[in-house]
C-alpha positions as CSV (number, residue, x, y, z in Angstrom):
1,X,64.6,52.7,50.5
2,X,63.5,51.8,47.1
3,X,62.2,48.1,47.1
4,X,61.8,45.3,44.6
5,X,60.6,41.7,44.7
6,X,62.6,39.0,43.4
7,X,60.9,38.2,39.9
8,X,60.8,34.4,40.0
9,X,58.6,33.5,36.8
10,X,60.5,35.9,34.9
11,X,63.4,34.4,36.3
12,X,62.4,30.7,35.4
13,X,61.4,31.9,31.6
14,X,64.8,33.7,31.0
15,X,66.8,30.4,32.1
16,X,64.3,28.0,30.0
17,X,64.9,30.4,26.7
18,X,68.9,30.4,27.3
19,X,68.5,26.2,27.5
20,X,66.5,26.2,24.7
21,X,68.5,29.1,22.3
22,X,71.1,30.6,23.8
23,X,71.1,35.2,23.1
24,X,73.3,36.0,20.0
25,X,75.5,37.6,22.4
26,X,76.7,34.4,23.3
27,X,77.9,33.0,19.8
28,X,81.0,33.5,20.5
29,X,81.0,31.2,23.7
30,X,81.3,27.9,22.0
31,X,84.4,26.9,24.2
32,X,82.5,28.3,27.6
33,X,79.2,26.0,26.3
34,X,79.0,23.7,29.8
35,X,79.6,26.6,31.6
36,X,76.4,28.4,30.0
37,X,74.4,25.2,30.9
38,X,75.8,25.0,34.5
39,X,74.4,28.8,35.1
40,X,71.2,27.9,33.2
41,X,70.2,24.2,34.9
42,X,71.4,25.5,38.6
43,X,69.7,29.2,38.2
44,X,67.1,27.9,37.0
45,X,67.0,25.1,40.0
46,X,67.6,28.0,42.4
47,X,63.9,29.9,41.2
48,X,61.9,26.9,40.5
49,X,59.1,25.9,43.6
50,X,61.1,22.8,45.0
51,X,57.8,21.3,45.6
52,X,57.0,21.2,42.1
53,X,56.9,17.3,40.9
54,X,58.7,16.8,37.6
55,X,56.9,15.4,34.7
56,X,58.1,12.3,32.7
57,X,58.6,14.6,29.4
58,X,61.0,17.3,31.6
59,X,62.6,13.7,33.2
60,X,63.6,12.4,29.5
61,X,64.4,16.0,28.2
62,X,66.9,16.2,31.6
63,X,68.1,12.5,30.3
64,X,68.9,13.5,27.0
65,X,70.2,16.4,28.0
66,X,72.9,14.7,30.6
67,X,73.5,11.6,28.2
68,X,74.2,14.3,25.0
69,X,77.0,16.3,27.5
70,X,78.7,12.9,28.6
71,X,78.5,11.1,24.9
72,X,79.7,14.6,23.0
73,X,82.0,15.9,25.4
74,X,83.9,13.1,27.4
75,X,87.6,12.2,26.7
76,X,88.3,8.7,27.9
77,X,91.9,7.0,27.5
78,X,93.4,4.3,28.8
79,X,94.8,6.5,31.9
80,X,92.5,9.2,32.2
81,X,89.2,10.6,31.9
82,X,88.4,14.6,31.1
83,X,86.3,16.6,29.3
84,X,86.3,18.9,26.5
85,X,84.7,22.3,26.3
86,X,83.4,22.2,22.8
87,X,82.1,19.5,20.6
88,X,83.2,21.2,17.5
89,X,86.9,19.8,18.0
90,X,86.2,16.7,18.8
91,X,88.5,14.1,16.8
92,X,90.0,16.9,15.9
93,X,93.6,15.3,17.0
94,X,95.9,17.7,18.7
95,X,93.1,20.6,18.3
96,X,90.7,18.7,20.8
97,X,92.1,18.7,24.2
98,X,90.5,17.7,27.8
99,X,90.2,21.2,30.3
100,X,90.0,20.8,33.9
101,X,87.4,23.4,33.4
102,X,85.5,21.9,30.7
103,X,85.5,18.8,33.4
104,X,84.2,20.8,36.3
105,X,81.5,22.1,34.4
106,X,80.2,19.0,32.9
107,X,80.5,16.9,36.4
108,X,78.2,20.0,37.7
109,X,75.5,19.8,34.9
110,X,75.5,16.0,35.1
111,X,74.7,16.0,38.9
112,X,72.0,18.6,38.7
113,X,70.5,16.6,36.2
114,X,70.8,13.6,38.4
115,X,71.9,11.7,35.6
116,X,71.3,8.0,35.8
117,X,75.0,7.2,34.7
118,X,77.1,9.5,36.8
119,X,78.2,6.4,39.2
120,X,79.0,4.0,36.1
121,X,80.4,6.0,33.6
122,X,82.5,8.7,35.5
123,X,85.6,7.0,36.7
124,X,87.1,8.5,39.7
125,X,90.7,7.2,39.1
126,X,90.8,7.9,35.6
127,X,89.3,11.6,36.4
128,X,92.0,12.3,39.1
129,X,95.0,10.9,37.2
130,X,93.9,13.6,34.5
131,X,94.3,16.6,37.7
132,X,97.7,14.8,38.4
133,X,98.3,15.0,34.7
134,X,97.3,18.6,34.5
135,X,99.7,19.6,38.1
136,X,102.9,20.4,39.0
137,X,104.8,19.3,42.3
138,X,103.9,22.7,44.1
139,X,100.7,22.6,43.8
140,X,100.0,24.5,40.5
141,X,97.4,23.4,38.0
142,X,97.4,23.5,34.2
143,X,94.3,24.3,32.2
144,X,94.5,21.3,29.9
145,X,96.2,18.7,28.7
146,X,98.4,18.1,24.8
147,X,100.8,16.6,23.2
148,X,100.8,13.5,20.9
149,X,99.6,11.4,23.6
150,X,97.6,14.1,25.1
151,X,99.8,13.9,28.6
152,X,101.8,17.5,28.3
153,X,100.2,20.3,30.8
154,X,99.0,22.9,28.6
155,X,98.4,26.9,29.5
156,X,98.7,29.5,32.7
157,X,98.2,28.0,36.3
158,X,96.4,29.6,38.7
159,X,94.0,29.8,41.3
160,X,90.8,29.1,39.2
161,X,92.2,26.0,38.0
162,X,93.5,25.6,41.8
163,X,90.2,25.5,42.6
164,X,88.3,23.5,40.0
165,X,90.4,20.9,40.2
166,X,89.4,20.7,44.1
167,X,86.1,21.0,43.3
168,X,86.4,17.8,40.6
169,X,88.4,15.7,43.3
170,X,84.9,16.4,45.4
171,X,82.4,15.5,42.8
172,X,84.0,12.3,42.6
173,X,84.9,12.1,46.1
174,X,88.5,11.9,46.0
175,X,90.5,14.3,48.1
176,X,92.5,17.1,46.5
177,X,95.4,16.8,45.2
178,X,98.5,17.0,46.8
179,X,100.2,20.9,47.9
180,X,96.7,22.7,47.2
181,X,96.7,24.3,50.4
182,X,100.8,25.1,50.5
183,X,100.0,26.7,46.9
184,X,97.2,28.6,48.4
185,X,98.3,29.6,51.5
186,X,101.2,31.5,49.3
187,X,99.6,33.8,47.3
188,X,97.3,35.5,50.3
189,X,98.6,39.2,50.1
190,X,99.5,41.7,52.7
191,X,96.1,43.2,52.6
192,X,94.5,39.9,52.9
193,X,93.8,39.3,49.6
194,X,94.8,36.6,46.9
195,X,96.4,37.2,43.8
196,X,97.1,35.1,40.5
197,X,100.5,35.0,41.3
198,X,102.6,35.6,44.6
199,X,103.2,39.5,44.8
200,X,100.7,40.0,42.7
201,X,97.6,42.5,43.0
202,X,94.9,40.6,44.8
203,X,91.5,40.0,43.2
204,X,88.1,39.3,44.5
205,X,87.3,36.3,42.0
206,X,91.5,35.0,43.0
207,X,90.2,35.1,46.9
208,X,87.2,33.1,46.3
209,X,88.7,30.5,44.6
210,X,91.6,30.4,47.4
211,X,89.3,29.9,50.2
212,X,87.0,27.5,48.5
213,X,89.3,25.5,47.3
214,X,91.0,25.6,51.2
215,X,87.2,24.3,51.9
216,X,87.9,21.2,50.0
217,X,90.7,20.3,51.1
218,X,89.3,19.9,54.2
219,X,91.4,22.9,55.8
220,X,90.6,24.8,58.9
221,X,89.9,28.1,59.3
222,X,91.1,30.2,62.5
223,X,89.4,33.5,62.4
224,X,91.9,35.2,64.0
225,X,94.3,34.4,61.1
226,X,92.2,35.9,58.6
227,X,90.7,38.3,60.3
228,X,92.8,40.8,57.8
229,X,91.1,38.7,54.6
230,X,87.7,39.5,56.4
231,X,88.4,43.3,56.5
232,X,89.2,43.1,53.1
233,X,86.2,41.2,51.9
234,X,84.2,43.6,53.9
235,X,85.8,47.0,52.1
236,X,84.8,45.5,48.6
237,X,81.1,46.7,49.3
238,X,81.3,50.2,47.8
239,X,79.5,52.3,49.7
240,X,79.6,56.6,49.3
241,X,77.7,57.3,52.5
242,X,80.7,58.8,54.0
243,X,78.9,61.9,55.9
244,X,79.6,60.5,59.3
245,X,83.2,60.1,58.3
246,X,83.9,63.7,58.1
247,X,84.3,63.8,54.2
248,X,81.9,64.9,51.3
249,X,81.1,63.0,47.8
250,X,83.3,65.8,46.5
251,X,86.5,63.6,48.1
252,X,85.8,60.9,45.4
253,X,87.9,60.7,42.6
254,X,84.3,59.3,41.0
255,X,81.2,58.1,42.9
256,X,78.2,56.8,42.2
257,X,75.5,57.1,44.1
258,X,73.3,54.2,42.3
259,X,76.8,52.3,43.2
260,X,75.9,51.9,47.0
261,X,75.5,48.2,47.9
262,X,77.6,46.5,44.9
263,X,80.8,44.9,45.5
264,X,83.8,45.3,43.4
265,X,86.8,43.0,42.7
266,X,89.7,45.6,43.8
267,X,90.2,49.0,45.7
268,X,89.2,51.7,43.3
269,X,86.7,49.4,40.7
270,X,83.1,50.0,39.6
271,X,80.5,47.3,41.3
272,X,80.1,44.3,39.0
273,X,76.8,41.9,39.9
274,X,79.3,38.3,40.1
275,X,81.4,40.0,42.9
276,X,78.1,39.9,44.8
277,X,79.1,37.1,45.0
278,X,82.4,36.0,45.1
279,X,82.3,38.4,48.0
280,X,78.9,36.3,49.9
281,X,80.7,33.1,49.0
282,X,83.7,34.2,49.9
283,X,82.2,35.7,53.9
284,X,80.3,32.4,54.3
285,X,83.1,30.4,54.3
286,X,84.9,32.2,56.9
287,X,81.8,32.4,58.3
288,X,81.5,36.5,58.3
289,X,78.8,36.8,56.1
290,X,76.8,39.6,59.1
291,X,79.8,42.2,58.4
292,X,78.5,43.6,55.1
293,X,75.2,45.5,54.9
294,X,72.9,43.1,53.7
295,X,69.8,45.1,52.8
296,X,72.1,47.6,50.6
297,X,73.5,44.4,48.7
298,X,69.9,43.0,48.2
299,X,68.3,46.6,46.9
300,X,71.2,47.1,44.9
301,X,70.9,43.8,42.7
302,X,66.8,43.5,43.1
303,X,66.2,47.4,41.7
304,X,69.7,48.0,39.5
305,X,70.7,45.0,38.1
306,X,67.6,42.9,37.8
307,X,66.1,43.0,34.4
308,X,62.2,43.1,35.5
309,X,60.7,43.0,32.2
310,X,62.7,39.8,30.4
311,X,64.2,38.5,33.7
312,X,67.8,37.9,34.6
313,X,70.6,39.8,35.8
314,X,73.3,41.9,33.9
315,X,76.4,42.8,35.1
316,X,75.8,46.3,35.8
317,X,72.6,47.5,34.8
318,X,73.3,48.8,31.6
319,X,74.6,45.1,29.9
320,X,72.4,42.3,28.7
321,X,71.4,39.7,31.3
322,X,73.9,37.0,30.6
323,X,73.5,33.1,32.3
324,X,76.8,33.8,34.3
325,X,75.6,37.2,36.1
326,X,72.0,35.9,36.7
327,X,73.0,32.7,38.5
328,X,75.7,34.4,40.8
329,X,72.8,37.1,41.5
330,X,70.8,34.2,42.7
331,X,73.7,32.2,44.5
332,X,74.2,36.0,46.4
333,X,70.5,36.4,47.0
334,X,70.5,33.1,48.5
335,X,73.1,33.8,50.8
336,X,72.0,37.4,51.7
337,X,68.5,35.9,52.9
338,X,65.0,36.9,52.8
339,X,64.2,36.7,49.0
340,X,63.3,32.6,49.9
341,X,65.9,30.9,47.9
342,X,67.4,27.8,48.9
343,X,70.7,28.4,50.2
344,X,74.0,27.9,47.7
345,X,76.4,25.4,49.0
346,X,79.6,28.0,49.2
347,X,82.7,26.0,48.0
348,X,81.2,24.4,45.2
349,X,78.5,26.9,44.3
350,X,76.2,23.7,43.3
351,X,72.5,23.6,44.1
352,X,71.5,21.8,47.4
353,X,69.9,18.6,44.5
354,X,73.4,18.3,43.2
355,X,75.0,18.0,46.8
356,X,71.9,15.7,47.7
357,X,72.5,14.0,44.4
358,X,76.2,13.5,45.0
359,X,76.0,12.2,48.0
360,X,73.9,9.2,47.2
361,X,76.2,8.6,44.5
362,X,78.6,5.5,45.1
363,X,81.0,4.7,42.8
């Protein structure tokens, strides 16, 4: 089997250049900015020797960093406290709204960056009557927030915002709002899956966000009621070895031999490098991570979709490295084991600093 080590300083190097520049394939991110510097500061955590003692010019770089997210992209009324994801709207009136996902990403980058005035200037209150601002009664959650007074859910519900608003509610340790799990609960299909929308098609990325957003809410997990979501978390490994099965590649539709060992996000889809994973993440929490094969998932991202000469990861092998991709190959690689990364905390995808560093915290 074709073997390749984890490129670590390459790794490091690719992360530093997106912080300092992002590529010009990501111009046209401005509203997905935070996210960009979540993938960047925690991938970058995740490669970096945790031994390594931080000098005071990285400490006031970090500082700056943390104080120029909170000072250019916070949204603080009266009632409520949010985020925006762009600085380019801001006083902008009715253009420059708060996004739960804007929030989740910024609460993220400040705690990796341990960032001296996370306990003073993040209210918890005013940050969770934004979430009950942004939700409905059955549990739905709105992207973001309009209207004169800036108080009127705006945009599709779904899981994702399902589930980042869980993941805020933890980062400033409040519990989740109120019908996350009944919401949930409802859109896990017949196969096992989760889906955007009840009777939907289920989606890998959907079933993540289900089950770690069931994590935070402090739900319990009996393994012999998911045992069906298991089998199909398990199946969205593609794998073409199919001799001992009694059929040929010739059966496919399509195959791929350079395929085996990725993980797709529905029956009958190409391997993609995030549903690494959203699959991994997905496993751990259910604690089934030992069903998939382990070594095929690890020489499928370390010799396809690792860029060895510039560092990062693409999306399949062919793409550009992009933050996003990289930092889910490393949150994957750290769950998969045996590449020595620290291991990704599986709800909130947040390097084990943050967790430390959130835990400390007392508002």
């Amino acid at each position: 089997m074709e073997k390749e080590a984890l490129q670590v300083d390459k790794h490091i190097r690719y992360f530093q250049r997106c912080l300092a520049a992002f590529p010009a394939q990501a111009s046209s991110e401005d509203a997905n900015f935070l996210a960009l510097v979540y993938f960047c500061l925690h991938g970058e955590a995740m490669v970096s020797p945790e031994d390594k003692p931080m000098s005071e010019g990285d400490r006031q770089y970090y500082r700056a960093v943390a104080d120029h997210i909170y000072d250019k992209f916070v949204i603080e009324t009266d009632e409520w406290q949010g985020f925006r994801p762009t600085a380019h709207f801001s006083g902008a009136g009715a253009y420059d709204l708060a996004y739960v996902s804007a929030t989740f990403f910024a609460l993220t980058c400040l705690l990796q960056l341990q960032w001296p005035g996370y306990a003073e200037k993040i209210k918890p209150k005013k940050v969770m009557r934004f979430l009950q601002l942004c939700s409905g009664e059955d549990g739905r959650v709105y992207p973001a927030l309009s209207g004169r007074e800036q108080t009127q859910p705006q945009g599709e519900p779904d899981l994702r915002q399902v589930y980042m608003a869980s993941g805020i509610a933890a980062m400033v340790k409040q519990p989740v709002l109120p019908s996350t799990v009944d919401y949930v609960l409802e859109r896990v299909s017949f196969n096992g899956g989760m889906a955007s929308s009840i009777g939907a098609e289920p989606h890998l990325g959907f079933t993540f966000c289900g089950l770690a957003a069931l994590k935070l809410a402090g739900y319990q997990f009996e393994r012999s009621q998911w045992q069906q979501t298991v089998d199909w978390l398990v199946h969205r490994q593609v794998d073409y070895d199919s001799d001992d099965k009694g059929f040929t590649w010739g059966d496919y539709e399509y195959y791929d031999r350079s395929q085996r060992g990725s993980f797709n996000g529905r029956e009958n889809k190409l391997g993609d490098t995030c549903y690494s994973w959203w699959c991994m993440g997905s496993l751990a929490i259910l604690g089934a991570e030992d069903y998939i094969d382990k070594e095929a998932a690890k020489t499928w991202l370390l010799t396809k979709m690792q860029h060895s000469m510039f560092g990062g990861f693409s999306k399949d092998g062919v793409a550009v490295p992009d933050p996003l991709h990289s930092y889910l190959a490393l949150a994957a690689l750290s769950r998969l084991g045996g590449v020595g990364l620290p291991p990704i905390d599986e709800a909130l995808v947040m390097h084990p600093r943050s967790l430390h560093f959130l835990e400390q915290t007392e508002f």
